[in-house]
Backbone atoms as SQL, in Angstrom:
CREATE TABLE atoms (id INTEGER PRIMARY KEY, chain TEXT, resi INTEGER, resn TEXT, atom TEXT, x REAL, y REAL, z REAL);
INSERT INTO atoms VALUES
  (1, 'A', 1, 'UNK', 'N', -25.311, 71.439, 375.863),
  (2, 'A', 1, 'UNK', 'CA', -26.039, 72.625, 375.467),
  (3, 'A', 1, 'UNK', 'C', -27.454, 72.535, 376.036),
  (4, 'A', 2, 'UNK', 'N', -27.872, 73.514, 376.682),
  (5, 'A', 2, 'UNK', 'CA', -29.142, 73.578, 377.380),
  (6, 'A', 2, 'UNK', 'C', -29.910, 73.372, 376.094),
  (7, 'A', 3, 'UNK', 'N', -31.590, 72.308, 376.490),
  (8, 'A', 3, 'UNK', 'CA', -32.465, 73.370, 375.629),
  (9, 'A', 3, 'UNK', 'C', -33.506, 74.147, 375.485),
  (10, 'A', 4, 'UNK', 'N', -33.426, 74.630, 374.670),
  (11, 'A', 4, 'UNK', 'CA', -34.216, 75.742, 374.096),
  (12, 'A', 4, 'UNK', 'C', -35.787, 75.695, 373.738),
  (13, 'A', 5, 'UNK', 'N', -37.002, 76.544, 373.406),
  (14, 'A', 5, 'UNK', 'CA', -37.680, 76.580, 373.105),
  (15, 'A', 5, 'UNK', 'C', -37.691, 77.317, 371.640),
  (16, 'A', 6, 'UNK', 'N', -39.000, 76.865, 370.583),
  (17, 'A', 6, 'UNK', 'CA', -38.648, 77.473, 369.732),
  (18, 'A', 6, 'UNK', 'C', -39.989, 78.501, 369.132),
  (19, 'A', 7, 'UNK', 'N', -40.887, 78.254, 370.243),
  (20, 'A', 7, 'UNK', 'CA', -42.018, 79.229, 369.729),
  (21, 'A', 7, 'UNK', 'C', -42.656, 79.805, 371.075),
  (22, 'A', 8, 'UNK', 'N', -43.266, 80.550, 370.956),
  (23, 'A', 8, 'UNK', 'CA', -43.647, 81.772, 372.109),
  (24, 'A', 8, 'UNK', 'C', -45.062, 81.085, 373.355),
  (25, 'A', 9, 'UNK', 'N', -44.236, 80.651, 374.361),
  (26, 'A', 9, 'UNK', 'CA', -44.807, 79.389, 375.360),
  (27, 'A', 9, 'UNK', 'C', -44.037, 80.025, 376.525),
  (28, 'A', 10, 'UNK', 'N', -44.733, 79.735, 377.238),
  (29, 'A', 10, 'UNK', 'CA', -44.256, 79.801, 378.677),
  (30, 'A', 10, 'UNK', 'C', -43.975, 78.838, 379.712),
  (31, 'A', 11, 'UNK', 'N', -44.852, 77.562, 379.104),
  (32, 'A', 11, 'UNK', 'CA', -44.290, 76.754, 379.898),
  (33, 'A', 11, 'UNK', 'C', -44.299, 75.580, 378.959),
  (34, 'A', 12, 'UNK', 'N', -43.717, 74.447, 378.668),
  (35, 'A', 12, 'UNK', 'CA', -44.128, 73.090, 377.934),
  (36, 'A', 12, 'UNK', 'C', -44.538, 71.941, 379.018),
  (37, 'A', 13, 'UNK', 'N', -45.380, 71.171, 378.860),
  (38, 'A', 13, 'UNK', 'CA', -45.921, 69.811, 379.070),
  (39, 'A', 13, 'UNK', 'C', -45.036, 68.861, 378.492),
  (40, 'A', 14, 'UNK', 'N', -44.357, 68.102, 379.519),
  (41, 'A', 14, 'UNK', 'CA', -43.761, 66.573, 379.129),
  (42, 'A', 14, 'UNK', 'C', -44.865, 65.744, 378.716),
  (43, 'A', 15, 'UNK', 'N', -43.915, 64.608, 378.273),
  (44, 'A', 15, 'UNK', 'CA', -45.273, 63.460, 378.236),
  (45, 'A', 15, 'UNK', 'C', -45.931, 62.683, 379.311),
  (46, 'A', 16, 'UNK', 'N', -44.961, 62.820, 380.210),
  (47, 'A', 16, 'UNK', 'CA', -45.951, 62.278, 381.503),
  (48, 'A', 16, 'UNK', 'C', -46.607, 63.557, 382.517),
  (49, 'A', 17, 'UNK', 'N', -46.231, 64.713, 381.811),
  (50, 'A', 17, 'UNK', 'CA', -47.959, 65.225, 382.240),
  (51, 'A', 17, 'UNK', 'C', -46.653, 66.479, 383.419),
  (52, 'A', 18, 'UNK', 'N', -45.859, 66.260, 383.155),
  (53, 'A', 18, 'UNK', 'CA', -44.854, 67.476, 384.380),
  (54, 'A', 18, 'UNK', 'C', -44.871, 68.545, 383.414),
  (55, 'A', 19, 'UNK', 'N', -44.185, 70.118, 384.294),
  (56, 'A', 19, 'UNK', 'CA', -43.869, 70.624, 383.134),
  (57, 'A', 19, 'UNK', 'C', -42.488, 71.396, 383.274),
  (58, 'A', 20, 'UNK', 'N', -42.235, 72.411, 381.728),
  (59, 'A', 20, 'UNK', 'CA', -40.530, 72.560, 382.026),
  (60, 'A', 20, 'UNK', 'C', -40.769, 74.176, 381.170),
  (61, 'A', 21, 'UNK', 'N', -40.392, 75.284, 382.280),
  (62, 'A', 21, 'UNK', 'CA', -40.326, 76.478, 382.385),
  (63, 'A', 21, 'UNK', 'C', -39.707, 76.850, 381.171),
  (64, 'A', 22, 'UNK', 'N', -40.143, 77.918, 380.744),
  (65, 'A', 22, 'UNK', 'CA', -39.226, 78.527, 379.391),
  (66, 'A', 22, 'UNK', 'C', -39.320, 80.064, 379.592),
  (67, 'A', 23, 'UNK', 'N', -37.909, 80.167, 379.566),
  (68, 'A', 23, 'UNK', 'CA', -37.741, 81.384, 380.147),
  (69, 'A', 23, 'UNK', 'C', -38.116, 82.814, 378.583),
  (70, 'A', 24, 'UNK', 'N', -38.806, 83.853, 379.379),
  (71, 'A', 24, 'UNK', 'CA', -39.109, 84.236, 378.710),
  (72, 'A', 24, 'UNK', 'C', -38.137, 85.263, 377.368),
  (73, 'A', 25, 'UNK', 'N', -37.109, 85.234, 377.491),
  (74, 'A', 25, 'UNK', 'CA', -36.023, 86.120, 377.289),
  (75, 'A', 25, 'UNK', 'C', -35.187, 85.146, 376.352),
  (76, 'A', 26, 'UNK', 'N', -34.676, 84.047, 376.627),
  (77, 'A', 26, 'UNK', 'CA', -33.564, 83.414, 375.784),
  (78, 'A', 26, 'UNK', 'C', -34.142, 82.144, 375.770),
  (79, 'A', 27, 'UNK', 'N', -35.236, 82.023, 376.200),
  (80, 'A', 27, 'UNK', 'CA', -35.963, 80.476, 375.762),
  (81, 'A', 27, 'UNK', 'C', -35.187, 79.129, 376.009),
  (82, 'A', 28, 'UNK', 'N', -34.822, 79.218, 376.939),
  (83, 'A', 28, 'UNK', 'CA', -34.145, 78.264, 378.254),
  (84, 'A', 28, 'UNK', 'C', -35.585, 77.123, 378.952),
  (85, 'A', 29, 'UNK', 'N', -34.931, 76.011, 378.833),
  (86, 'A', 29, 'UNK', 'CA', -35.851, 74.951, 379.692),
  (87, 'A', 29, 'UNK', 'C', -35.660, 74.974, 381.027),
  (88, 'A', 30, 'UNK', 'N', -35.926, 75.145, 381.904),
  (89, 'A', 30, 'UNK', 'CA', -36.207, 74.510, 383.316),
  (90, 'A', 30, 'UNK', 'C', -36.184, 73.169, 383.485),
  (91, 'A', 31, 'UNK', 'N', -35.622, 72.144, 384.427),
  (92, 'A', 31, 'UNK', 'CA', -35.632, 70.699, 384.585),
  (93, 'A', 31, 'UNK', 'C', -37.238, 70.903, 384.431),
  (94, 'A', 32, 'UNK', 'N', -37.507, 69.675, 384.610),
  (95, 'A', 32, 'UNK', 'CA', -39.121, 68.745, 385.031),
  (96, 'A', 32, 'UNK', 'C', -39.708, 69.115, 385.878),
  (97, 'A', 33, 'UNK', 'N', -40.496, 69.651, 386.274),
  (98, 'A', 33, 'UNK', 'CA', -41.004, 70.036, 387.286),
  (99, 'A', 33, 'UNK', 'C', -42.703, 69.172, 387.771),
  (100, 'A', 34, 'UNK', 'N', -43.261, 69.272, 388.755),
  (101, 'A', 34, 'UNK', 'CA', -44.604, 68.889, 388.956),
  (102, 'A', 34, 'UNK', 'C', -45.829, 69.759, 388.570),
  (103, 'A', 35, 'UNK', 'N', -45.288, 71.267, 388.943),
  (104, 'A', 35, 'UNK', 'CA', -46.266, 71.876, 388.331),
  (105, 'A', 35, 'UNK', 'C', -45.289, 73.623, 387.987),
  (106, 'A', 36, 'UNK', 'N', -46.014, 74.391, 387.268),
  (107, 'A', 36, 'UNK', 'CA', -45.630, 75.611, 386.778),
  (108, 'A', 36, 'UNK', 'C', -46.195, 76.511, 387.869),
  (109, 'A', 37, 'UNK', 'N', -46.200, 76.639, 389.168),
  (110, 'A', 37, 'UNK', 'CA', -46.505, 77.097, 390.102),
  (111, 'A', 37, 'UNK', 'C', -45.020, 78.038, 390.968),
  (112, 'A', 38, 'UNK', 'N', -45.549, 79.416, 391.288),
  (113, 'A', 38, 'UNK', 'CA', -44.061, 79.795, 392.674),
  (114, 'A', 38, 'UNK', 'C', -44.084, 79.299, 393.337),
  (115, 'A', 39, 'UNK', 'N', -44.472, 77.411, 394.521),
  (116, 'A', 39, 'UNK', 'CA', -43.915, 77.067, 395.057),
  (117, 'A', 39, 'UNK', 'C', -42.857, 76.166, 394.375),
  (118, 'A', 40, 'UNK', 'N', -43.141, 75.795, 393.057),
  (119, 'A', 40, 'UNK', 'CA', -41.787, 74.444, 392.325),
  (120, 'A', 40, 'UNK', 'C', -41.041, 75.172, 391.748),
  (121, 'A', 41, 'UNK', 'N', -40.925, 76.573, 391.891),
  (122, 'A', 41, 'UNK', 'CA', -39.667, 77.090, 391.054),
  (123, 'A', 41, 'UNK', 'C', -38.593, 76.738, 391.319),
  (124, 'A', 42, 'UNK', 'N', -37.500, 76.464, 390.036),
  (125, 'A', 42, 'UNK', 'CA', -36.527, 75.817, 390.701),
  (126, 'A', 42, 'UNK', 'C', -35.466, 77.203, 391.206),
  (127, 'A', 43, 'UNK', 'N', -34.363, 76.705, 391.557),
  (128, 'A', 43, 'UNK', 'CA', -33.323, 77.781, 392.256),
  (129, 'A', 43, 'UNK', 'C', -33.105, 79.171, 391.324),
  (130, 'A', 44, 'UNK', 'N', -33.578, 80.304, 391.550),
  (131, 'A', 44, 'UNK', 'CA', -32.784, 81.247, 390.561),
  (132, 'A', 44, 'UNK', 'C', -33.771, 81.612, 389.541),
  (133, 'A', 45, 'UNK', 'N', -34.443, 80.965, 389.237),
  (134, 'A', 45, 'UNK', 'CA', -35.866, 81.305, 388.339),
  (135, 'A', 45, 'UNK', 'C', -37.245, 82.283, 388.910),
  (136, 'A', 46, 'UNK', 'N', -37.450, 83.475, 387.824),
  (137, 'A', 46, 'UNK', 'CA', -38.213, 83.879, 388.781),
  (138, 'A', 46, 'UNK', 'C', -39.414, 84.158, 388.088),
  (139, 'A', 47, 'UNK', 'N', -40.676, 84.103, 388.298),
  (140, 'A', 47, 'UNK', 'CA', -41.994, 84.498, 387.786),
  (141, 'A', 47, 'UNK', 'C', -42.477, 86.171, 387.955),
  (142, 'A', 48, 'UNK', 'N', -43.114, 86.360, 386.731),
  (143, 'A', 48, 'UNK', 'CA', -44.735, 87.343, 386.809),
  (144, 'A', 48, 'UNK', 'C', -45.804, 86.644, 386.598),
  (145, 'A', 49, 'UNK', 'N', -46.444, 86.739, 387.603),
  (146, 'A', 49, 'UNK', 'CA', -47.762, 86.315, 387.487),
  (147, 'A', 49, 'UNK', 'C', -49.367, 86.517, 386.750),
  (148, 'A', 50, 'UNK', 'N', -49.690, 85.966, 386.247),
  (149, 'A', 50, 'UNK', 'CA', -50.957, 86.541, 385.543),
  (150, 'A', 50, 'UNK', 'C', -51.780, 85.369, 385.329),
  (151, 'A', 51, 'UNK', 'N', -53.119, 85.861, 384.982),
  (152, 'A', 51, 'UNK', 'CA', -53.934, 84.898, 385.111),
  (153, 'A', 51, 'UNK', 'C', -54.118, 84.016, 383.821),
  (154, 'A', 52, 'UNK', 'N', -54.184, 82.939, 383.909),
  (155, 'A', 52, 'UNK', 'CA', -54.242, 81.604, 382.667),
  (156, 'A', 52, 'UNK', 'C', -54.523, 82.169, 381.450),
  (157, 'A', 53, 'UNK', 'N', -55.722, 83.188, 381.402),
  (158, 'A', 53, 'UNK', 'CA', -56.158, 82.942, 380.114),
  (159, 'A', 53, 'UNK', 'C', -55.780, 84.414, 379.301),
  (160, 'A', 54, 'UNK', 'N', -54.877, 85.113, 380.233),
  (161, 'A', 54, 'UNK', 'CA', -54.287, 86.568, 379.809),
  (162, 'A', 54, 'UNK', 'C', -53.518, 86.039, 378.606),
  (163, 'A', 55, 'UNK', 'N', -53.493, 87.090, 377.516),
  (164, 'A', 55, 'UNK', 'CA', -52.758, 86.215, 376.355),
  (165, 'A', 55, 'UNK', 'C', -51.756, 88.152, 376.119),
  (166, 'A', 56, 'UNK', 'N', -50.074, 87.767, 376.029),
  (167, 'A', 56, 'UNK', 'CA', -49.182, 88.486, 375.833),
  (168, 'A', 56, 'UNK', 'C', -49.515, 88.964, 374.901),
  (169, 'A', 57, 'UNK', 'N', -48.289, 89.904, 374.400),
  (170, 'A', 57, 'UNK', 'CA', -48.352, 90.342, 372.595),
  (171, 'A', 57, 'UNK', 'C', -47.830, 89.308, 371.969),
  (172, 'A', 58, 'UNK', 'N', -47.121, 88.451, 372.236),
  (173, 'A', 58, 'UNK', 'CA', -46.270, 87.380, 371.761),
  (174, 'A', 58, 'UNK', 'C', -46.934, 86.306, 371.485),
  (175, 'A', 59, 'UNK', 'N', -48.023, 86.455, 372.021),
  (176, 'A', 59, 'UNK', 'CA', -49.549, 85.315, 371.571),
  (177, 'A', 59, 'UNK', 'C', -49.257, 84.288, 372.845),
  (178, 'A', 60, 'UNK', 'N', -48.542, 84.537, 374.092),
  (179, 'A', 60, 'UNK', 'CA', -48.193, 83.506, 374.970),
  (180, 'A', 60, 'UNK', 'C', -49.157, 83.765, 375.497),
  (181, 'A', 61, 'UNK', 'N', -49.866, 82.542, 376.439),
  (182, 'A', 61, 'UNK', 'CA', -50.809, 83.044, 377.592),
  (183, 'A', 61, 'UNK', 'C', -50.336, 82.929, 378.972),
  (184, 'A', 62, 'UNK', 'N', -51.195, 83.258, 380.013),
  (185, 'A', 62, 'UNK', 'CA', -50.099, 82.892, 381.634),
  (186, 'A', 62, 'UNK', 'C', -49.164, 83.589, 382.140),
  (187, 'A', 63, 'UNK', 'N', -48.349, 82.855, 383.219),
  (188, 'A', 63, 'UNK', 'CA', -47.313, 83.549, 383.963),
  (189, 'A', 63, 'UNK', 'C', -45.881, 83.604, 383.066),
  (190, 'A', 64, 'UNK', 'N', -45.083, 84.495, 383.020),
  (191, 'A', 64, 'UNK', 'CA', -43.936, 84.701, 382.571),
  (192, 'A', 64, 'UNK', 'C', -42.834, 84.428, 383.822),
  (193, 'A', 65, 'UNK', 'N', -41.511, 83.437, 382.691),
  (194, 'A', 65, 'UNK', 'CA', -40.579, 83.112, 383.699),
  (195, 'A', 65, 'UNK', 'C', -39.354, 83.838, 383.255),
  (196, 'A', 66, 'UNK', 'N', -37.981, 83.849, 384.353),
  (197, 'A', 66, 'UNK', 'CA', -37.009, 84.242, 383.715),
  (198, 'A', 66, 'UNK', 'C', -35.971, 83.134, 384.508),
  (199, 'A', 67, 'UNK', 'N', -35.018, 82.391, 383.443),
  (200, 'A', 67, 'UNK', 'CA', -33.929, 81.654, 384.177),
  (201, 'A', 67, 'UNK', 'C', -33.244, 82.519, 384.773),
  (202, 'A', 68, 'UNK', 'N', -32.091, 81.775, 385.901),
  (203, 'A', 68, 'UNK', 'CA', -31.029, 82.444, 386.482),
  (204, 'A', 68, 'UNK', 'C', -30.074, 83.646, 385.699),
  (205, 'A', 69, 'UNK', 'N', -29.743, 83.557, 384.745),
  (206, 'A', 69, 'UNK', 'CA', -29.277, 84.318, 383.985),
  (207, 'A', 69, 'UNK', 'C', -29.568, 85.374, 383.355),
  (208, 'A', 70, 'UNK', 'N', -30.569, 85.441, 382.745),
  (209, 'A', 70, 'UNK', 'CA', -31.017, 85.987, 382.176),
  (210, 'A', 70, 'UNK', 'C', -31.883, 87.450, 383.359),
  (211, 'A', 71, 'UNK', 'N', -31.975, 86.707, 384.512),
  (212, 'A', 71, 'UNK', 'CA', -32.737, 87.357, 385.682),
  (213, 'A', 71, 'UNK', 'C', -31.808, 88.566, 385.843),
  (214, 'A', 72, 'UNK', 'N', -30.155, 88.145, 385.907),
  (215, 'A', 72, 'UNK', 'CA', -29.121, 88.874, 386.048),
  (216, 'A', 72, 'UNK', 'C', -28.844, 90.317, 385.415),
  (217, 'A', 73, 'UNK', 'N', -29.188, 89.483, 384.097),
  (218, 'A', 73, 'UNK', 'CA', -29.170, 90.726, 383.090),
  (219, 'A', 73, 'UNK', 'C', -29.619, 92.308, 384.031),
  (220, 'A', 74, 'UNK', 'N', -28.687, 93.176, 383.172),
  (221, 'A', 74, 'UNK', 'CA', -28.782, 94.285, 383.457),
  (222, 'A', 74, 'UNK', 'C', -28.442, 95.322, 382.218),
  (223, 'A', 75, 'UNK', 'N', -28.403, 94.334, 381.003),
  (224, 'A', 75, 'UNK', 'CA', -28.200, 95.343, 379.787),
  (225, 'A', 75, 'UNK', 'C', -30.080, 95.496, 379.175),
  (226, 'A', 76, 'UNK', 'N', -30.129, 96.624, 379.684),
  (227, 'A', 76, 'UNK', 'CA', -31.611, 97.046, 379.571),
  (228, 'A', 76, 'UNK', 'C', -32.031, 97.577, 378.139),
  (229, 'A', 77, 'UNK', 'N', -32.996, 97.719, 377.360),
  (230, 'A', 77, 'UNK', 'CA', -34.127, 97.251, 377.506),
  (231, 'A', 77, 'UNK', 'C', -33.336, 95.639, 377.078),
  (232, 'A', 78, 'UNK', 'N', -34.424, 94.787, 378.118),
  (233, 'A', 78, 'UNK', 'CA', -34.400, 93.239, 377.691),
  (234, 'A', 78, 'UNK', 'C', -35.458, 92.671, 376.781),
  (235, 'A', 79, 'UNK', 'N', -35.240, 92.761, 375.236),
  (236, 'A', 79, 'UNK', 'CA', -36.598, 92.190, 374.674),
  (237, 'A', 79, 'UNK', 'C', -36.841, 90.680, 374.825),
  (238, 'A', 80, 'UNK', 'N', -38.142, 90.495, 375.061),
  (239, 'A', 80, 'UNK', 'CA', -38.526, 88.985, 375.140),
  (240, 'A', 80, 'UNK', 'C', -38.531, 88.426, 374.323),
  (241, 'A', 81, 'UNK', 'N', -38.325, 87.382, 374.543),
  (242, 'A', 81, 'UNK', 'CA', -38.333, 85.890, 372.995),
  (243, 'A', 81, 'UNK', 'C', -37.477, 86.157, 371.944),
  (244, 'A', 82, 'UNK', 'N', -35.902, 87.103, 373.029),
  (245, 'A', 82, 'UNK', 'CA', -34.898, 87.304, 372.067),
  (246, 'A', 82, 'UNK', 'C', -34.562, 85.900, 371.087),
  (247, 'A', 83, 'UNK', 'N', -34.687, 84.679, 371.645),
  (248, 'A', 83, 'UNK', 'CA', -34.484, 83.728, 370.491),
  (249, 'A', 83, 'UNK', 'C', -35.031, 83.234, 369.902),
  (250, 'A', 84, 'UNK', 'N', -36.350, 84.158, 369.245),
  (251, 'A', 84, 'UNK', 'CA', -37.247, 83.977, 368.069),
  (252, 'A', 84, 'UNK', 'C', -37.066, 85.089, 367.167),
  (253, 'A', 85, 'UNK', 'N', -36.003, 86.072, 367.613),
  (254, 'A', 85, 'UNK', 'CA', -35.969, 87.275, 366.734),
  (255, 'A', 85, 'UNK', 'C', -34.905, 86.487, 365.248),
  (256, 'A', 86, 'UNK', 'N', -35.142, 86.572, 364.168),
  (257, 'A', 86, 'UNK', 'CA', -34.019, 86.531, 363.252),
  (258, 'A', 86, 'UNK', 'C', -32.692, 86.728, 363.653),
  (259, 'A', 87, 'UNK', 'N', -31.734, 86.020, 362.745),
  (260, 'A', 87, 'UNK', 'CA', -30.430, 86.836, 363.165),
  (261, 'A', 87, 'UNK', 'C', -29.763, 86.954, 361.741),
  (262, 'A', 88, 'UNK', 'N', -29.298, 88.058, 362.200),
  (263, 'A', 88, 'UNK', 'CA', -28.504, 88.255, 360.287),
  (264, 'A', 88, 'UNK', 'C', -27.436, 87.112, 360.090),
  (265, 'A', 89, 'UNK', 'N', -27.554, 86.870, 359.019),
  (266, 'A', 89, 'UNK', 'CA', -25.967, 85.810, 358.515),
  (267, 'A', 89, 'UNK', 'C', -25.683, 86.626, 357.725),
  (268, 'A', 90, 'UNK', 'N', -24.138, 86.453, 357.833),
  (269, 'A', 90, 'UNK', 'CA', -22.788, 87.138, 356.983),
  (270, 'A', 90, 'UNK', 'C', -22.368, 86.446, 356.378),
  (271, 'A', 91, 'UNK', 'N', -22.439, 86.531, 355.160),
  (272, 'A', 91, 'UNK', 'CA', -21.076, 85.606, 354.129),
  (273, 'A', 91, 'UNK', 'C', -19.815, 86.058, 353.837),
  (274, 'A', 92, 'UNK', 'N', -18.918, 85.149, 354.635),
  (275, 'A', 92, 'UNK', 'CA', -17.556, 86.154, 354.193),
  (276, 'A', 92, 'UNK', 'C', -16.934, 85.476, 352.471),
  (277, 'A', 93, 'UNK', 'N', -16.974, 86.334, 351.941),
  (278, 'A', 93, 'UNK', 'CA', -16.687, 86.112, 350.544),
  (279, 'A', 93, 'UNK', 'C', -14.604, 85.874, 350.738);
């Protein structure tokens, strides 16, 4: 199971200082990378660009990524940080 992010970031910092893309849509990691830059994107991942200290509605600051998948998508509107939205639970009685 890939993982996930669980709060509204765009990119995370390892501990040795690399970092690992989080896609903005389903909150997907990116391998390790050297830096959060469009030349280390990895295959299929794609950026919007903005400047460092721009801060989203989502309270994220920076460039926005999208994994391979999610890039695909074509069931429109795509809300962001779909996996911070709640999800209903059902009890089947």
């Amino acid at each position: 199971m890939a993982a996930t992010a669980t709060e509204a970031v765009n990119f995370i910092t390892t501990s040795t200082g690399r970092v690992r893309l989080v896609c903005q849509v389903c909150g997907k990691l990116s391998r390790s990378l050297a830096s959060a830059c469009l030349a280390d994107l990895p295959d299929g991942w794609s950026m919007a660009p903005y400047a460092d200290g721009y801060a989203h509605p989502d309270g994220s600051t920076g460039d926005l990524f999208r994994c391979p998948t999610c890039d695909k998508r074509r069931d429109f509107p795509i809300s962001p940080r779909e996996y911070m939205k709640p999800v209903d639970v059902v009890t089947v009685i």
